[in-house]
C-alpha positions in Angstrom: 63.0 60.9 111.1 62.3 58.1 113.8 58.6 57.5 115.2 60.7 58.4 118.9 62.0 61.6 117.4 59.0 62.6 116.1 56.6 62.4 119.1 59.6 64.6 120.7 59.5 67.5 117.8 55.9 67.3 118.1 55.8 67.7 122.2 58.3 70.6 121.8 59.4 71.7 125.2 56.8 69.6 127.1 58.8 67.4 128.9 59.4 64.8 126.2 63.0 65.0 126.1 66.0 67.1 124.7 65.7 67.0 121.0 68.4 66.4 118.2 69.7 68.7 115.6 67.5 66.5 112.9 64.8 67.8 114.7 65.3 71.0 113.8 67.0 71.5 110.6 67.4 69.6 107.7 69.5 70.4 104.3 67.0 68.5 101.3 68.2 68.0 97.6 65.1 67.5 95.3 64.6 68.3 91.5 61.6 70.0 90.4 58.8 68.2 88.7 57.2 71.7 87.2 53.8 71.0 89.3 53.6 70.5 92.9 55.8 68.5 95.8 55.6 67.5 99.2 58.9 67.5 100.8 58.8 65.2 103.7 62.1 66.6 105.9 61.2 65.2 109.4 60.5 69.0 110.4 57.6 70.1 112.5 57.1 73.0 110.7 53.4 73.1 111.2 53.2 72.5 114.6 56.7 74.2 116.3 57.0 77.4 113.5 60.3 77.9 111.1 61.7 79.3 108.1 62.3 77.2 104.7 64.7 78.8 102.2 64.7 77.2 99.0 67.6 77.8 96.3 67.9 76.8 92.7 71.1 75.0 92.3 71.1 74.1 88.3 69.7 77.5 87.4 70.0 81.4 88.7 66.7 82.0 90.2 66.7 84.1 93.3 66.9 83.0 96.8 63.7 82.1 98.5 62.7 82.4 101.8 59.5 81.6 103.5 58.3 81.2 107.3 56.0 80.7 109.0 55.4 84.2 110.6 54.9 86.2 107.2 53.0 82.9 106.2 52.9 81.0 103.0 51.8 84.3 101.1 55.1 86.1 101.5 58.5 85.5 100.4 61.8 87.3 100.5 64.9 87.1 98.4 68.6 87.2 100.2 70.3 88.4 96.6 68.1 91.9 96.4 66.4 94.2 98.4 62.7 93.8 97.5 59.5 93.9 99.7 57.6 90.5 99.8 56.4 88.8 97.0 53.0 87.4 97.2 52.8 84.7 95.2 50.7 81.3 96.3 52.7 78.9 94.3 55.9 79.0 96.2 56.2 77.5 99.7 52.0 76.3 100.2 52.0 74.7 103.1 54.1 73.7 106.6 53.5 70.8 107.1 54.4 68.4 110.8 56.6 66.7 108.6 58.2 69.1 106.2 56.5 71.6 104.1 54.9 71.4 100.3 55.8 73.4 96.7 54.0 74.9 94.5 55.2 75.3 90.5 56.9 78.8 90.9 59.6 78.3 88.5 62.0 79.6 91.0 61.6 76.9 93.0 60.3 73.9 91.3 61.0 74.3 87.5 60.7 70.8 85.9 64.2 68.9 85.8 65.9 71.6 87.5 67.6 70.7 91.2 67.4 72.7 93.9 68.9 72.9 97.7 66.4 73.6 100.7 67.6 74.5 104.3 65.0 74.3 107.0 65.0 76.0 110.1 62.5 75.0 113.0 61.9 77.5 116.0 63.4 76.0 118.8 65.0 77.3 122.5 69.0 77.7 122.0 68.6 77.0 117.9 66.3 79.4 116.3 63.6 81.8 116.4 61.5 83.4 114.1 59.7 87.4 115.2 57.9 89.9 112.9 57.5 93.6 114.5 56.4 96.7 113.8 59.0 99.8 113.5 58.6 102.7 115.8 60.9 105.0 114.3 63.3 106.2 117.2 64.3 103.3 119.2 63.0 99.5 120.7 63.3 96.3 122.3 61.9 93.1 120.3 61.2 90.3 122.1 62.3 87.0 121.1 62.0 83.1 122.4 65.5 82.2 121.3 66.2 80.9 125.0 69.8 82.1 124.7 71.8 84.9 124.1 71.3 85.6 120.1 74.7 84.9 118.2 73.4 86.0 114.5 70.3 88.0 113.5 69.3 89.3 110.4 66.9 91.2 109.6 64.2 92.6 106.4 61.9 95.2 105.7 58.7 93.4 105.0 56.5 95.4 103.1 58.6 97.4 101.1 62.0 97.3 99.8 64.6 98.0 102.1 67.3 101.1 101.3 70.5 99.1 101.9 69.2 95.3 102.3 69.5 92.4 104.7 71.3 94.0 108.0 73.4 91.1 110.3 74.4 91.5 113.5 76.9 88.9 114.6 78.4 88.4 118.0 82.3 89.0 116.6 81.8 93.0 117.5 78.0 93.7 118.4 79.2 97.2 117.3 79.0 96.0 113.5 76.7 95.2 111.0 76.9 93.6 107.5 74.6 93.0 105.1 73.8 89.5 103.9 73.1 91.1 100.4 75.9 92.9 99.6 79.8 92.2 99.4 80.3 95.0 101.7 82.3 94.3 104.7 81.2 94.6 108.7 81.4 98.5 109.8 80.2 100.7 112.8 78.9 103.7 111.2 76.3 105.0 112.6 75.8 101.4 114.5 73.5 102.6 117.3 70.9 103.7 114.5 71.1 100.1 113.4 71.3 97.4 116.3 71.2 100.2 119.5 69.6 102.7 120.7 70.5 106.6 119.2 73.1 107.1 121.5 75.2 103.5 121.7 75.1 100.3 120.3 73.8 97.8 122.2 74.6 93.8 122.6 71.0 91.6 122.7 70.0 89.6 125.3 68.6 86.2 126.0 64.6 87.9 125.9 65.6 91.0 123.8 67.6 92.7 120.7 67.7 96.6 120.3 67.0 98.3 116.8 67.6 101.7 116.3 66.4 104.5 113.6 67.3 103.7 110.4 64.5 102.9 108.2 66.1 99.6 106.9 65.5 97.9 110.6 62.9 100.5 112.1 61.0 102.8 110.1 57.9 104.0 111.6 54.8 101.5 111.1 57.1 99.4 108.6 56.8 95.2 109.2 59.7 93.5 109.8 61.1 89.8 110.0 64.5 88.7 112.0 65.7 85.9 112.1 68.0 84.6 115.3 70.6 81.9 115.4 71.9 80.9 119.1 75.5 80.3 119.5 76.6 77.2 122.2 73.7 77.2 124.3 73.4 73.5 124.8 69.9 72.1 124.9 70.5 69.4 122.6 71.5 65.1 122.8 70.6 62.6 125.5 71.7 65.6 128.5 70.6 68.3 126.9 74.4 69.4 127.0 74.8 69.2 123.4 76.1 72.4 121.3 74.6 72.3 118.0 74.8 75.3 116.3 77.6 77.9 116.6 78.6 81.8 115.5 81.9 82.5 115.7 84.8 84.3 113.7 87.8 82.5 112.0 91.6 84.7 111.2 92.9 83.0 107.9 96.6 82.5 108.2 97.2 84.5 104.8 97.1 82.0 102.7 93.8 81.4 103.2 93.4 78.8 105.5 92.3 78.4 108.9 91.2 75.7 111.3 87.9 76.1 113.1 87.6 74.6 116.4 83.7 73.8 117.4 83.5 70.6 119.3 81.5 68.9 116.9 81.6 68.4 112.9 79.6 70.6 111.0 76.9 70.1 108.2 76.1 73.6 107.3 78.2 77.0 107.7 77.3 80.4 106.2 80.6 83.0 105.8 81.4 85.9 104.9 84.8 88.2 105.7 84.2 91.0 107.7 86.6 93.2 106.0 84.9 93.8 102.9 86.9 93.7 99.9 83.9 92.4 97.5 83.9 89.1 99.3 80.9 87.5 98.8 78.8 85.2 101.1 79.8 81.6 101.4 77.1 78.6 101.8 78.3 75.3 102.4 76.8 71.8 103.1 77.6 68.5 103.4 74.4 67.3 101.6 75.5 69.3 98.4 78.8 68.5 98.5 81.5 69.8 101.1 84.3 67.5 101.1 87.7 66.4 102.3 89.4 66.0 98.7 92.1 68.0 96.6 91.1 70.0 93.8 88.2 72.4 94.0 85.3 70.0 95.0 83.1 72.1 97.5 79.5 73.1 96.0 79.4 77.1 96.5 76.0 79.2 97.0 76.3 82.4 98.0 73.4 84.2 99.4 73.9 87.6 98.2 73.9 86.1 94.5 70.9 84.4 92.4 73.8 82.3 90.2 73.5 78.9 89.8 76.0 76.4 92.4 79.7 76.6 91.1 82.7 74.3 92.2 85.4 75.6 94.3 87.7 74.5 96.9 87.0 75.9 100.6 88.0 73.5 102.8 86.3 70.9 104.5 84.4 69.2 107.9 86.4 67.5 110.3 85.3 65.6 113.7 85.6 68.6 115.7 85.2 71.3 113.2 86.0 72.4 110.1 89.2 73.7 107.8 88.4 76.8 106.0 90.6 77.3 102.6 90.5 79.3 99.7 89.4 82.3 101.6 91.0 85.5 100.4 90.3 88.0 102.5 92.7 89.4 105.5 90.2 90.5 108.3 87.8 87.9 110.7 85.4 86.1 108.8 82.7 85.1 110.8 80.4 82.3 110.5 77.0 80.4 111.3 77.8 76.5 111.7 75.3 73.5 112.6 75.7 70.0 113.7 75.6 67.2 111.7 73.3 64.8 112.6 73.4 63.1 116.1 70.4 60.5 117.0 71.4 56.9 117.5 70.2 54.7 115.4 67.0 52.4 116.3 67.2 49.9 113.7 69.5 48.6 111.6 67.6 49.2 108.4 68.3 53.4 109.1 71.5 52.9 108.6 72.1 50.0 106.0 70.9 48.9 102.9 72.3 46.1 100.5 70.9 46.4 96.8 71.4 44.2 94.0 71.1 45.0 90.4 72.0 44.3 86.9 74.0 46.7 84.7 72.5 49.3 81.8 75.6 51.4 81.1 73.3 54.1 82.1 73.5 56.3 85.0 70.6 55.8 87.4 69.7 56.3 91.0 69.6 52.7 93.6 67.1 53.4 96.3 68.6 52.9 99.7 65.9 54.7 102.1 68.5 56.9 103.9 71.6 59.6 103.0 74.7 57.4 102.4 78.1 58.3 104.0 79.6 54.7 102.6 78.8 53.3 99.5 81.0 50.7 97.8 80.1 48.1 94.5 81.6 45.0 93.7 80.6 42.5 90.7 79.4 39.3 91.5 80.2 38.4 88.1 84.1 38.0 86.6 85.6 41.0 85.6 88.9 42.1 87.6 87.9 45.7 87.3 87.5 46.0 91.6 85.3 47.5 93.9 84.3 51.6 93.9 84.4 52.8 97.4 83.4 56.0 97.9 82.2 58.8 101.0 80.6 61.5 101.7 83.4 63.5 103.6 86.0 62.5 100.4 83.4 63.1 97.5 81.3 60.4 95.5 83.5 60.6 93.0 87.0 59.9 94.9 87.2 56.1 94.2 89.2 53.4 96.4 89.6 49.7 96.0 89.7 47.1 99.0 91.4 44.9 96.6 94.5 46.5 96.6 97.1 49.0 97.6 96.4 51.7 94.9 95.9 55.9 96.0 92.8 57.4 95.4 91.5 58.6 91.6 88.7 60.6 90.5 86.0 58.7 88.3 82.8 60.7 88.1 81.3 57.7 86.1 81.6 55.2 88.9 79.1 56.0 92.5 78.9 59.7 91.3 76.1 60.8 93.2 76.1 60.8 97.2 74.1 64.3 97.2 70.7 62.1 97.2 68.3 62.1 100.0 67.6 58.5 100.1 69.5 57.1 97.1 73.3 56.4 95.5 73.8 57.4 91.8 75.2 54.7 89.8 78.0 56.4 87.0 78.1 54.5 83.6 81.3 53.1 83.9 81.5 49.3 83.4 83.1 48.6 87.0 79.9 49.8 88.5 77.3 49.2 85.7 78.4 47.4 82.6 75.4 46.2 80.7 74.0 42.3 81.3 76.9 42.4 84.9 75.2 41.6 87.8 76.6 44.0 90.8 76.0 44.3 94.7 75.9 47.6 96.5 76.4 48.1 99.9 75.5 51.6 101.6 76.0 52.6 105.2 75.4 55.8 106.9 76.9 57.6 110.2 75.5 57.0 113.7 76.7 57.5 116.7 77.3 53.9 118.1 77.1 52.2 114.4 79.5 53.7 112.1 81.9 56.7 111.7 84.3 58.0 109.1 86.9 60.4 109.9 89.7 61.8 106.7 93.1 63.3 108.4 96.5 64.0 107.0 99.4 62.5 108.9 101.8 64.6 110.6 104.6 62.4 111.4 104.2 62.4 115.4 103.9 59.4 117.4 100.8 59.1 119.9 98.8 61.2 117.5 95.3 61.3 119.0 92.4 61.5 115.7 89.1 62.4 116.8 86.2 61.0 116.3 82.7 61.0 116.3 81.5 57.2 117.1 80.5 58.7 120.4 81.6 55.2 121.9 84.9 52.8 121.7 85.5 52.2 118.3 85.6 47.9 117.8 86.8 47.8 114.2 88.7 50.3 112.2 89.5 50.0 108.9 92.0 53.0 107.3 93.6 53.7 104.1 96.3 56.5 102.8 94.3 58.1 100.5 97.3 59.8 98.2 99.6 56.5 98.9 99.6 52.9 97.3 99.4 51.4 100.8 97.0 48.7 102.2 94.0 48.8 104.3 94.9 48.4 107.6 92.3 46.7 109.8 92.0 46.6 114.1 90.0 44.8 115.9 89.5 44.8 119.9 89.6 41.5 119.9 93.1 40.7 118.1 95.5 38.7 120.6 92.6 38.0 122.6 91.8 41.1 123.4 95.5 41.5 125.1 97.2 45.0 123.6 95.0 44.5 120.6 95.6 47.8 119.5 99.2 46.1 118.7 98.2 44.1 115.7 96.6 44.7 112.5 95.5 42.4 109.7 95.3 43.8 106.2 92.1 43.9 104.3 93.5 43.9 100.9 95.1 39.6 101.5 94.6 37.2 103.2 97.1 37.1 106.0 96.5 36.3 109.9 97.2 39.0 112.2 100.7 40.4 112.6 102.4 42.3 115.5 103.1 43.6 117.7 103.9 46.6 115.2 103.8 50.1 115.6 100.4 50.9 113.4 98.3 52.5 116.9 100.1 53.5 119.9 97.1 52.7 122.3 93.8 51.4 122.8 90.6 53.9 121.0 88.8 55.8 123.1 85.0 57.0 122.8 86.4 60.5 121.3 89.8 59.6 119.6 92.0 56.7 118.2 95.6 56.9 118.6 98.2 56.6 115.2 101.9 56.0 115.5 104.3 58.1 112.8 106.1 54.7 111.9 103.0 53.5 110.0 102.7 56.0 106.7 99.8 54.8 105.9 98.2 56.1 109.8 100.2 59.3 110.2 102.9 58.9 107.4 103.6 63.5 107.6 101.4 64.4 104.2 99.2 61.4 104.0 96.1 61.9 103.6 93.8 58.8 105.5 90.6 57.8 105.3 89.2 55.6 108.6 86.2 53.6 109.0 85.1 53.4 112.7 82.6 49.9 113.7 81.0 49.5 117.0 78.4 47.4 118.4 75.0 49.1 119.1 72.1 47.3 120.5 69.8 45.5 117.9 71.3 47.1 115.1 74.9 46.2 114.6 77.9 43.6 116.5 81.2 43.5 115.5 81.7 39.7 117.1 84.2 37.2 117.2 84.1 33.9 118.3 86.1 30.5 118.0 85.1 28.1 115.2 83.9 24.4 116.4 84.3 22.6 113.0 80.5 22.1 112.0 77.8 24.6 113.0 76.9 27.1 115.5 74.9 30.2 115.9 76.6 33.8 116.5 74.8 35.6 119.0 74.5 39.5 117.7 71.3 40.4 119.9 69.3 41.1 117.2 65.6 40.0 116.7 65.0 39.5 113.2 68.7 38.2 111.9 71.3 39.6 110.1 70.7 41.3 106.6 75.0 41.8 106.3 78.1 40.2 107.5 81.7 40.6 107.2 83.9 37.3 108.7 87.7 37.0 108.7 90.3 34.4 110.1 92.2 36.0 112.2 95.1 32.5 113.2 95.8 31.5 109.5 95.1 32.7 105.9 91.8 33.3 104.8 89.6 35.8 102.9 87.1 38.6 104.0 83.7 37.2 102.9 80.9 38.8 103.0 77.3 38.3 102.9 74.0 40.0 102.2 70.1 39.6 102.2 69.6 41.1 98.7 72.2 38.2 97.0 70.6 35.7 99.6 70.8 34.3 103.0 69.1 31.4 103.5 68.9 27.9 104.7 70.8 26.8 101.6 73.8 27.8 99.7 74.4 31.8 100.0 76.1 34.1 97.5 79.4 35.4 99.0 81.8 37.8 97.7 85.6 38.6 98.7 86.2 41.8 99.1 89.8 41.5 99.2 90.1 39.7 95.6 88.0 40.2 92.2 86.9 37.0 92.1 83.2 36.5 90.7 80.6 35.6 93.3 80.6 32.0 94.7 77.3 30.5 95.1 77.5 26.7 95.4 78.5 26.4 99.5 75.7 26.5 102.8 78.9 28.8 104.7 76.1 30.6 106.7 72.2 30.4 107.5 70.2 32.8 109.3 69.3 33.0 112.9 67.2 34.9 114.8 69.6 36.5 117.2 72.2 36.8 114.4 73.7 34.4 111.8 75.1 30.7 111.3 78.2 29.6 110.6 78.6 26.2 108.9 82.1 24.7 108.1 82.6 23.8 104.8 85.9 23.7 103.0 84.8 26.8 100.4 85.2 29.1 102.8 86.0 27.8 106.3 85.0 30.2 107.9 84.1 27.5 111.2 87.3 25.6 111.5 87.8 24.0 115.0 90.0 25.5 117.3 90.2 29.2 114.9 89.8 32.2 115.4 87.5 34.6 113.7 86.3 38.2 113.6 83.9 40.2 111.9 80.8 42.6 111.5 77.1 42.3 111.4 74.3 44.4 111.0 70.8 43.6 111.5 
């Protein structure tokens, strides 16, 4: 969490701005150390109120859930139907920046990982209200700020006849319960959200319980908890939706494409209609993913068993795809945001690490959750770079050096489900003992860096969303299921005349070709634009992975400029140089160096790589120096990457 973002949480509602989904919820991965732990989330916890539920992913132990109403003292279980525990060693503290563990060995068992969610009270996110049943009929109050779209309620002190009841907004004349498989139903629904004689539909200050004893029993205690559905409230304008409960129709073989406006990190499901379905609990963090074969890391709320592996579906830029989904009535859902602050510095959002091999798997620190990792060697070996993403799965392995499809290697970058760190297989592309490697990791932002997966459907003009949030500058895309190059655009490609015309591949060394038919116009700040006579962009069944580059202020450029033929500075706007950067001739042949603080930039000779060969690291040429503002380019005949009169394009990040 930023020091800006921070002050804001902290302010709340006191005029210090709209806040962003990190704000106010955050998935954390952690493994238990069989004492005590401070998880440090970012989440004003102490200060704003919220609920932390904590589940065991390598074991079975039971679902925990702690807020700060009940208190530290008290938690409840989503998989039974118990009255809340009391034991101190669970949740022990809220904290302004997260919350601390004690050794309860269902949540911090030594060795054992486990999945936290946290939820911070916020207007048109979440709230968080105990009451007191009265037996016949009543009004609680809430703060939600908005209409409520999910609540759910449990008995407090003693355990409840049926479970967890959920009202959702699909039919506020049914309830589920998020303990049981059971589907949605109306019987007797006014006795459960209404009031004896009808049910009844909350408000933006109130929701109604009725008489039954598992949401109203006379001098029972109570805790709901209330999700908002597309309020707004969040972003720069506060128009920002970030949090949504609707209701999805499979199309019978259990698919179905959710529209939301935004691309989810989170969703809760479950299908309405019953038929022993059981909850759903997905997130990005874990493992939700754009890949074939069942990838997706499963919880399910109503069940204390440990994570399994399944396919059901994946995020997209403006949604999600549910699959695998085998029931025939609505399923409804809970989905949030993924996160949304611009980045302030370029070392959120970038991190270069060098290392030397062990043939053992181990975790490289990078400071930050990484949606792009790749690792080349800087020493001979012809094995290639692993590039791997979040959306396709850690384990889904590409290659800029060539044309080849995707392949699954869980012994190459097999861990991206790491707060601030990449896990580093075995396998001796990534980590053969005595090879010297570099890694380079890069995470989403609007205005940095984007990745968007689609699969081609053939038309021509096809619009791809994305979530850049400005014109993309660079793209980079491969067919994932194809042996096809990379395919590069820049804006500045002819000039900056139709540029959107001409590609450059970033698997050789070629100058820039076109006019072909790769994009059919210019990117927009919400979509790039694919033409069906490039299989690779929108080939019908190829499945594409895109990289989106822009320029944001202080933290990255993606430049070009007009070599001189011996030395000049490259003006990024930074402040305290560049720590990466990617150049390519763009008039003749040439590769795609790159460049990096952790292998050396310095006054004299710097390391450089290619990523578009496997050639061992060349360390014996002055091609660039640093510079305040940026970088310099020098022109010597290694690389030549300042030859008068050419052209050039690239990236840098500060």
């Amino acid at each position: 969490m930023t020091l800006a973002n921070y002050l804001k949480a902290a302010a709340g509602n006191a005029g210090a701005g709209n806040p962003y989904i990190e704000d106010v919820f955050s998935t954390w991965l952690y493994t238990g150390n069989g004492s005590t732990q401070t998880i440090t989330n970012g989440i004003d916890l102490s200060g704003e109120g919220g609920l932390v539920w904590i589940k065991g992913r390598s074991g079975s132990p039971s679902h925990q859930l702690t807020d700060t109403e009940r208190g530290t003292n008290s938690q409840l279980s989503t998989n039974n139907t118990g009255s809340a525990s009391g034991n101190t060693n669970y949740v022990t503290s809220f904290n302004a920046l997260g919350f601390s563990i004690g050794n309860a060995s269902d949540i911090n068992t030594n060795a054992q990982t486990y999945a936290s969610w946290t939820f911070r009270k916020q207007p048109k996110f979440f709230d968080v209200v105990t009451y007191t049943g009265n037996g016949t009929t009543q009004n609680i109050s809430h703060n939600l700020g908005s209409v409520p779209g999910c609540i759910i309620v449990k008995r407090i002190n003693s355990a409840s006849n049926t479970g967890w009841p959920v009202y959702h907004r699909f039919d506020y004349q049914q309830h589920g319960f998020l303990n049981l498989t059971n589907g949605f139903n109306g019987a007797q629904e006014e006795t459960w959200f209404g009031n004896n004689l009808i049910s009844v539909a909350p408000t933006s200050t109130v929701f109604t319980v009725g008489s039954n004893q598992d949401i109203n029993a006379n001098t029972n205690t109570y805790v709901a908890y209330l999700f908002a559905h597309d309020a707004g409230g969040f972003g720069d304008d506060g128009s920002d939706n970030v949090i949504s409960c609707g209701s999805l129709t499979t199309d019978g073989g259990g698919l179905s494409t959710v529209t939301l406006g935004y691309e989810p990190q989170f969703v809760i499901m479950k299908d309405t209609g019953g038929a022993g379905e059981d909850w759903i609990l997905l997130d990005t963090m874990r493992g939700w993913v754009n890949a074939s074969g069942p990838n997706d890391a499963l919880l399910r709320p109503n069940l204390s068993e440990a994570e399994v592996t399944v396919a059901r579906g994946n995020p997209t830029a403006t949604g999600f795809q549910a699959a695998g989904l085998a029931g025939s009535a609505p399923y409804i859902y809970i989905a949030i945001r993924r996160p949304m602050t611009p980045p302030e510095s370029g070392t959120s959002v970038f991190a270069p690490v060098a290392y030397t091999g062990n043939s053992t798997t181990r975790s490289l620190s990078t400071g930050f959750p990484v949606d792009l990792a790749f690792v080349k060697a800087r020493t001979p070996g012809g094995t290639g770079s692993a590039v791997v993403d979040r959306l396709r799965g850690a384990s889904q392995v590409l290659q800029f050096e060539g044309t080849n499809a995707e392949f699954l290697d869980a012994q190459t970058i097999n861990g991206l489900a790491l707060q601030s760190a990449v896990q580093i297989g075995t396998h001796s592309s990534v980590n053969g003992s005595g090879t010297t490697f570099i890694l380079e990791s890069f995470r989403r932002a609007p205005g940095f860096f984007d990745v968007v997966c689609y699969t081609g459907d053939g038309t021509v003009g096809r619009a791809i969303p994305h979530n850049l949030s400005v014109i993309p500058e660079m793209i980079i895309l491969k067919g994932r299921n194809t042996n096809s190059s990379w395919l590069v655009y820049n804006k500045d490609y002819n000039g900056g005349v139709n540029a959107y015309q001409y590609f450059q591949t970033l698997n050789g060394i070629n100058a820039v070709a076109g006019p072909v038919s790769v994009y059919t116009q210019s990117p927009t700040a919400s979509a790039f634009y694919v033409d069906s006579a490039s299989n690779t962009a929108n080939g019908s069944g190829t499945n594409t992975v895109a990289y989106l580059f822009a320029s944001c202020p202080g933290v990255s450029k993606v430049f070009s400029y007009t070599g001189n033929g011996s030395s000049q500075t490259i003006n990024c706007g930074f402040t305290g140089g560049a720590r990466f950067v990617l150049i390519k001739r763009t008039d003749s042949t040439g590769d795609w160096y790159v460049w990096d603080t952790a292998r050396g930039m310095v006054a004299g000779n710097d390391p450089h790589l290619s990523l578009n060969t496997t050639a061992a690291e060349v360390t014996t040429d002055d091609s660039v120096d640093t510079a305040s503002t940026g970088f310099i380019v020098n022109q010597v005949a290694a690389t030549n990457v300042n030859v008068s009169s050419a052209t050039y394009i690239g990236v840098a990040i500060a």
